[in-house]
N, C-alpha and C positions, 0 to 999 in steps of 0.2 A: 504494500500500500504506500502509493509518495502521497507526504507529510508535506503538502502545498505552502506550510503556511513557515515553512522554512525557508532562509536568502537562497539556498543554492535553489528550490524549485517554485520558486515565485514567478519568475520570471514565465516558466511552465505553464503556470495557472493566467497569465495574463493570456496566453495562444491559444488557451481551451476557450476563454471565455470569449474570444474575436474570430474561433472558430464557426460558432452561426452562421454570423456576419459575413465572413470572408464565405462561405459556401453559398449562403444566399446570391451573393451577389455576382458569382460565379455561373451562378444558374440563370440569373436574368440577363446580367451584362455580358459578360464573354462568352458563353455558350452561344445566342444570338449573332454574337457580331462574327465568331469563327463560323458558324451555320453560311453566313451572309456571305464571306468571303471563299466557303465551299461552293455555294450555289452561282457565285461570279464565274467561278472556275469551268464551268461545266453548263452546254445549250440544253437548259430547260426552258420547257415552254410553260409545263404546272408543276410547280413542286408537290411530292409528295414524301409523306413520310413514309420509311422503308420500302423504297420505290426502289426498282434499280439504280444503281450511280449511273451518274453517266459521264466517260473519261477528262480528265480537266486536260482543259486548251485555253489558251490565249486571244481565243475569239473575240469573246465578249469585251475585252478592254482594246483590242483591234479598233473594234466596232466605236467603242468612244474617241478615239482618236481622228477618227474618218467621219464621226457623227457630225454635219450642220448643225443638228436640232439640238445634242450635249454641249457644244460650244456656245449656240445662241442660251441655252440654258442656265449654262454658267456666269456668260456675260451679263443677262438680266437677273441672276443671285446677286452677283458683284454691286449691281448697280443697286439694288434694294436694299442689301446690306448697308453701302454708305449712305441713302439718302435713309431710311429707317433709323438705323442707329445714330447717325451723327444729328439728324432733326429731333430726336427720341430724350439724347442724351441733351441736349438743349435745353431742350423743354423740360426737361426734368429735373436740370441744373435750378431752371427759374424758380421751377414752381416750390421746389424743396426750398430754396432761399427764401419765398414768400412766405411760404406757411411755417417756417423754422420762426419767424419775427412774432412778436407778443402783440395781439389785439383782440379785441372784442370778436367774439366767432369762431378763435382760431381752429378748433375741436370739429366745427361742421363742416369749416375749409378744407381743414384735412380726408373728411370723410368721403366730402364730394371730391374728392384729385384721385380717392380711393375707387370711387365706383365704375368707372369703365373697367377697370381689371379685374371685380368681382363681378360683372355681368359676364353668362358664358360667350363661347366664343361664336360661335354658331349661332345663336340667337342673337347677337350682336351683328353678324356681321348682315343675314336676311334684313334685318330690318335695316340695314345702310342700302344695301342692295334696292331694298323698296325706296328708300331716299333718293338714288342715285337712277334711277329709273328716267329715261329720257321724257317720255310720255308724259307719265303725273306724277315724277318726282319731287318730292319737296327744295333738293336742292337746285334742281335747274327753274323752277318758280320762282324762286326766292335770286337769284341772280338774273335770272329776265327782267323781275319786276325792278329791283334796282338797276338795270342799265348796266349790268356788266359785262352782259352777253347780249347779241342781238339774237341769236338761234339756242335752240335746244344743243346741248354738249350730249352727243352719242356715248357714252361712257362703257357701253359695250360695243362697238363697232370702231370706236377711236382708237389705234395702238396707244399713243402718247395720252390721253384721257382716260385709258383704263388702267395705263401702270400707274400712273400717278394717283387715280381715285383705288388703290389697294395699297398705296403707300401710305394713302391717309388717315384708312380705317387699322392700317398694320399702326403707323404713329401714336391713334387716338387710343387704343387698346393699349400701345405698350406701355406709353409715356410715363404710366401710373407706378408700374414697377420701379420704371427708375429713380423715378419721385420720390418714392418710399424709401429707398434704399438710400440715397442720396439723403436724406432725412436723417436718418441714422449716424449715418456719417460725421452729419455738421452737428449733432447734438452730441457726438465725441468728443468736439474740440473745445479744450477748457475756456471759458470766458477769460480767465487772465490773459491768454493771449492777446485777446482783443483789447483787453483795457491796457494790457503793457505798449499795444501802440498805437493808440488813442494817445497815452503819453508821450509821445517818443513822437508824435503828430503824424504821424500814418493819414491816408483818408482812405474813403471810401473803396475803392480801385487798388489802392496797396494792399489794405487789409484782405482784400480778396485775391489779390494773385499771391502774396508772401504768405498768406497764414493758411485762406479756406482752399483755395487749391493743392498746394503742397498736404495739407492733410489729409486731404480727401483721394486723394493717388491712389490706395490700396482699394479701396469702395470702389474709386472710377473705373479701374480694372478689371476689377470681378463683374462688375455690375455690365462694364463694356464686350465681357465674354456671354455674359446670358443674353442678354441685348441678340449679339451675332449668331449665338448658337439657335435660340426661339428664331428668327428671321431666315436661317437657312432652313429649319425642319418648318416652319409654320406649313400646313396645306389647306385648313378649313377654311380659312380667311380667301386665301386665290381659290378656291376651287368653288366656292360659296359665289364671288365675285363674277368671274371671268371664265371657270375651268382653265386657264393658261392662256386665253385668246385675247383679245383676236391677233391672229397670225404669230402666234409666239411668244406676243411680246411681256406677258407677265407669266409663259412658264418657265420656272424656277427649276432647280435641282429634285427638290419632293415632289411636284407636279410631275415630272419630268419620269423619277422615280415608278410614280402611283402608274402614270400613262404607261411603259413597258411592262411592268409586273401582271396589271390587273383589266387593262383597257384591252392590248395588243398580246397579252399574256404570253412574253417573255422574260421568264423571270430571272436566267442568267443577264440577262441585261441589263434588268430593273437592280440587280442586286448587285450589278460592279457599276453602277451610277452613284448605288448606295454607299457602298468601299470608299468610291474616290470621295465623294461628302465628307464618309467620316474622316479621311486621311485630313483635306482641307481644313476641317474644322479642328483636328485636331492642331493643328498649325497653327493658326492662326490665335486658337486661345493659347498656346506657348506663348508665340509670338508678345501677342497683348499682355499676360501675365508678364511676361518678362520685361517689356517696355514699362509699365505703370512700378512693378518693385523695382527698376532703374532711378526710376524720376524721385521712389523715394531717400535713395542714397544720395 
């Protein structure tokens, strides 16, 4: 019997107890993602389970390399990425800074910055879809009557009208997270600071590049990697919208994905669409992660 509760098999008992853990996650995480990168391998059309294998090739990632439609796929990720997250992170910067300040209300300010993120996402997005609706939409009424348009804005038949009107409902949905998160952050940072350069005669614009920026670096970071990572997997929001149309121009990488797997049911193709995703995203939140703990040294 080991006596756990001795120095030499302590250490022991900490492996036992993270053992769950580490299997659980085993079975949802990597199990999945090596499955994914099996099925890349190999031209299936339906997966099944204990089906025959079928011999892996290099087909399938061929095929992306020579794909227009994975390339156009990617270039409109990239572009949604930046204008999402960097308008996201914005707005969230703002809105955190407003409702972080002491006023009369502050409790129901916060609540409402809260609520686009706790409406689902799906039922959120139909009823923009209704909004956005050429015919009797509310929002193309509402800019006729004010004179900012002379015509009805096609918002499904428009390329440029329709990535933009899924960049906004992607924005209004996200904003909220990073609001919150950003919240968090700036109610970190001790007030002394701020009153040390108050004295020292800081204004406004110093105190925020020297003190709330700099602090906020580790928050911006992380918050900049969930940001990216929900924006390349989102599919309810486009696919609610647009389905990926017209002509392309808001399918993404997960539309892209969904369309091989389950539309055209090829699913070695659908699943090294997948791969490359997650290679990509794997990257890039290095990348970020390592850029924001820079900025904090």
């Amino acid at each position: 019997m080991i006596d756990f509760s001795s120095p030499r098999h302590r250490a022991k008992f900490g492996y036992l107890l993270l053992a769950p853990a580490v299997i659980m996650m085993a079975l949802i995480i990597i199990y999945p993602i090596l499955l994914s990168v099996d099925i890349s391998l190999q031209d299936v059309r339906i997966a099944r389970v204990g089906g025959d294998r079928e011999p892996w090739t290099l087909e399938n990632y061929r095929w992306l390399t020579s794909s227009a439609e994975f390339w156009n796929s990617l270039w409109v990720t990239a572009k949604m990425v930046l204008t999402v997250g960097g308008i996201s992170l914005i707005i969230g910067l703002a809105t955190a800074l407003l409702v972080n300040q002491k006023f009369r209300g502050r409790s129901l300010a916060r609540l409402f910055v809260a609520l686009p993120w706790a409406v689902p996402e799906v039922v959120a997005t139909v009823i923009w879809a209704w909004m956005l609706d050429s015919s009797f939409g509310v929002i193309n009424w509402a800019l006729l009557k004010i004179g900012l348009v002379d015509q009805a804005i096609q918002f499904g038949s428009n390329s440029t009208a329709a990535f933009f009107a899924v960049c906004f409902v992607m924005i209004w949905k996200g904003y909220p997270l990073v609001s919150i998160m950003l919240l968090a952050g700036l109610q970190s940072i001790p007030e002394e600071q701020y009153q040390a350069a108050r004295v020292d005669g800081a204004n406004v614009w110093q105190r925020f590049f020297y003190i709330t920026l700099p602090s906020l670096a580790p928050v911006l970071g992380v918050t900049s990697v969930m940001t990216t990572l929900w924006v390349f997997r989102d599919f309810a929001i486009i696919y609610v919208l647009t389905q990926g149309g017209p002509i392309g121009s808001t399918t993404t990488l997960s539309i892209l994905t969904f369309e091989q797997s389950f539309a055209f049911f090829r699913m070695g193709q659908g699943a090294a669409v997948g791969v490359v995703t997650l290679v990509i995203c794997a990257f890039i939140s290095r990348a970020l992660v390592g850029r924001f703990a820079n900025s904090v040294h």
